[in-house]
C-alpha positions, -999 to +999 in steps of 0.1 A: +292-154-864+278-177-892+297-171-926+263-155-937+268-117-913+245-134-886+250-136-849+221-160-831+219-154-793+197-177-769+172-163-748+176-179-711+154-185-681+171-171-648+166-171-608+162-212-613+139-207-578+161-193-552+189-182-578+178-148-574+193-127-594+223-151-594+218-183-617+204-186-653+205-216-683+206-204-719+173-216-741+163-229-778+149-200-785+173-172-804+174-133-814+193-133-851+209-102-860+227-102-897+252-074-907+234-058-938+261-033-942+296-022-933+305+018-937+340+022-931+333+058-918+348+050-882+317+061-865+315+036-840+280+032-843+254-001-850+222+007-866+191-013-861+175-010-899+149-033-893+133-057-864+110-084-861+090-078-835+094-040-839+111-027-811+102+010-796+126+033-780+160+030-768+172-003-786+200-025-764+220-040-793+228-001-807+231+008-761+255-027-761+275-019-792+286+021-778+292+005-742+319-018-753+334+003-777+340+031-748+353+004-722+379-013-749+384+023-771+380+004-798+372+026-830+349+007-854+329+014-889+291+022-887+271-012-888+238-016-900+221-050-892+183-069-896+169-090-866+145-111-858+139-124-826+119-156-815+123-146-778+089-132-764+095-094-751+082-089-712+078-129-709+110-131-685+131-150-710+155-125-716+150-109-744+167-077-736+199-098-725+196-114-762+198-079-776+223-068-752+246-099-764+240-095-800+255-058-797+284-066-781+290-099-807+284-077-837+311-051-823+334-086-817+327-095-854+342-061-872+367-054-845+381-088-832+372-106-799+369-091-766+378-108-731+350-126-713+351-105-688+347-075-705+321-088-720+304-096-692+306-062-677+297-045-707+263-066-706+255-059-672+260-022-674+231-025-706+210-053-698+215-049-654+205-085-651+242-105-648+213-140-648+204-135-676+238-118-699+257-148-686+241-175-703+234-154-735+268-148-734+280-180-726+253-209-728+244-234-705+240-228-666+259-201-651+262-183-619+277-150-617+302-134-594+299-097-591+332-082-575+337-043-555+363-030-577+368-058-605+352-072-635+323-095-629+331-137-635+308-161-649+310-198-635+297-222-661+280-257-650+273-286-668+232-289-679+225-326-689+212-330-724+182-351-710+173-325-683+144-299-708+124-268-697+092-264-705+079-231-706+044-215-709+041-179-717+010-165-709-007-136-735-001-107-715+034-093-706+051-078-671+071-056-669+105-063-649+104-032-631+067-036-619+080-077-609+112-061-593+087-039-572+067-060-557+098-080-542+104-072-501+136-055-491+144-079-468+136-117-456+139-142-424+170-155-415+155-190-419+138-180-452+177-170-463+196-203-451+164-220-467+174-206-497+214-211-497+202-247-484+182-254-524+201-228-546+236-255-538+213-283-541+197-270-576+232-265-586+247-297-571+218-321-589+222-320-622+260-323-623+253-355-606+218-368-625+205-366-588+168-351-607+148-362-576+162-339-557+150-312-585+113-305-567+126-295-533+156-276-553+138-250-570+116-239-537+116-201-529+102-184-502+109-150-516+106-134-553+077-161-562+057-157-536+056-117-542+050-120-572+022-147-573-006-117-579+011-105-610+014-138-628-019-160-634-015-195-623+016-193-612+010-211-574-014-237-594+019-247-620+039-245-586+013-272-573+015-297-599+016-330-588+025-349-620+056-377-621+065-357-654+075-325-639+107-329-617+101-290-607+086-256-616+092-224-611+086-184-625+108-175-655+132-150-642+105-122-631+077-136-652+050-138-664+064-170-680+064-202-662+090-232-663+085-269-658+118-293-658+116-323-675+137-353-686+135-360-717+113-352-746+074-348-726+051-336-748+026-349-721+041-318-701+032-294-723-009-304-717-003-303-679+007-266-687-025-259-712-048-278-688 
C-alpha cells in the first residue's frame, strides 16, 4: 500500500493458449482503490463509496474483504474506500480478479499481512479463476496448483522485460459464463498430449529467451477454437503472419485478443487495427 491509503492491483491475461485455466501474467493496467475512511467500529466490513467505471450488484472487493476475514477470524474496523479501475470489465483481463485482490490487500493493510496461501484461497473462493488471482496477487507468470484437502500454491516464473503483450479489446463485452459455456466437456487424447506438449514449452521459452519457439507454444486445440464464434476476428489475429508477432492468442475467455512481442512494437499495434 502506497503511503497515500491506495492499493494498485494489475489486471492479467490468463490461459496463455493451452494454460487453461492454469497459467496467467500480470499486466500494466491497474484497479486503484484508496482507503477514504477508517471506523473503528469492528464491523468487519469494506465499503465501496465510489467507483470508476460504476460497478452494479454484488461488488468483489466488499465479497473478498468478508471471505478473508471469516477464514483468518480476523476482526477489523469498517473501511470505506474510492476506485478507479483502468482494467476493461467483460474484456477477459481480469478485472474481477483486480477487485477480488484489492479486497483482500485493503483487509492486509488495517489488519496486518496474511499468508500467501491464504490469500490465494481466499481469491479463488471470490474471483473462481486461480489464472487470473495468481498474478494479481503475485505479478508476473504463474501457474497454480490446486490441492484435494489443502490450500492452493502459486508457482511464480520469470517474464523477460523485453517479452510485451499487445492487447486489442474489441467494443463489445462477453460474458465469462456465456465463454465458459461454449467450451466441450471433454477432448482427444492427442488434442490433450498436444496441449501438455506447448503449455511446458510456453513455460519453458521464456525462462530461456527461446521466443521462436513462442508461435507453436501458444497453439490450442480446445477453449479457442469454441469460442472463435463469440469473439470477432479472433482466427484472423490467430493467422497473422507478421515477423513482429512471436504469437497470439484469446485473453483468458475473451473477447480481448493478445499478441506477444519483443520489445517496444508500435508497428503491432496497426497489425491489430488493420
Amino acid at each position: 500500500m502506497s503511503p497515500d491509503g491506495e492499493v494498485r492491483v494489475p489486471g492479467s491475461v490468463a490461459n496463455l493458449g493451452g494454460g487453461f485455466d492454469t497459467l496467467g501474467v500480470a499486466v500494466q493496467l491497474y484497479l486503484r482503490a484508496r482507503i477514504v475512511d477508517i471506523r473503528d467500529d469492528d464491523g468487519t466490513k469494506l465499503v465501496v463509496a465510489h467507483s470508476t467505471p460504476p460497478v452494479t450488484g454484488a461488488n468483489a472487493l466488499e465479497r473478498a474483504f468478508a471471505t478473508v476475514a471469516g477464514r483468518t477470524g480476523r476482526r477489523a474496523p469498517t473501511v470505506v474506500v474510492d476506485v478507479v479501475s483502468d482494467v476493461p470489465m467483460a474484456a477477459g483481463l481480469g478485472s474481477s480478479a483486480a477487485a477480488t485482490v484489492a479486497g483482500l490487500r485493503i483487509f492486509e493493510a488495517v489488519t496486518g499481512p496474511v499468508a500467501d496461501p491464504v490469500l490465494l484461497a481466499a481469491a479463488i473462493a471470490v474471483e473462481g479463476h486461480a489464472d487470473n488471482a495468481a498474478p494479481a496477487l503475485f505479478g508476473g507468470l504463474t501457474s497454480v496448483l490446486e490441492i484435494d484437502g489443502g490450500d492452493p500454491v502459486a508457482l511464480q516464473w520469470r517474464w523477460p522485460d523485453d517479452l510485451r503483450l499487445v492487447v486489442g479489446t474489441p467494443d463489445v463485452g462477453l460474458a465469462t459464463a456465456k465463454a465458459r459455456a461454449a467450451l466441450p466437456d471433454s477432448m482427444p487424447r492427442r488434442d490433450a498430449i498436444f496441449h501438455l506438449q506447448r503449455v511446458l514449452s510456453l513455460v519453458h521459452a521464456p525462462q530461456h529467451g527461446e521466443y521462436d519457439r513462442l508461435r507453436e507454444a501458444v497453439k490450442d486445440r480446445w477453449h479457442q477454437p469454441a469460442r472463435a464464434s463469440l469473439v470477432p476476428l479472433l482466427n484472423d489475429v490467430l493467422a497473422v503472419e507478421d515477423g513482429a508477432v512471436l504469437g497470439a492468442f484469446l485473453s483468458g475467455a475473451g473477447p480481448s485478443v493478445a499478441m506477444l512481442v519483443r520489445g517496444e512494437n508500435g508497428r503491432v499495434g496497426r497489425v491489430l487495427v488493420s
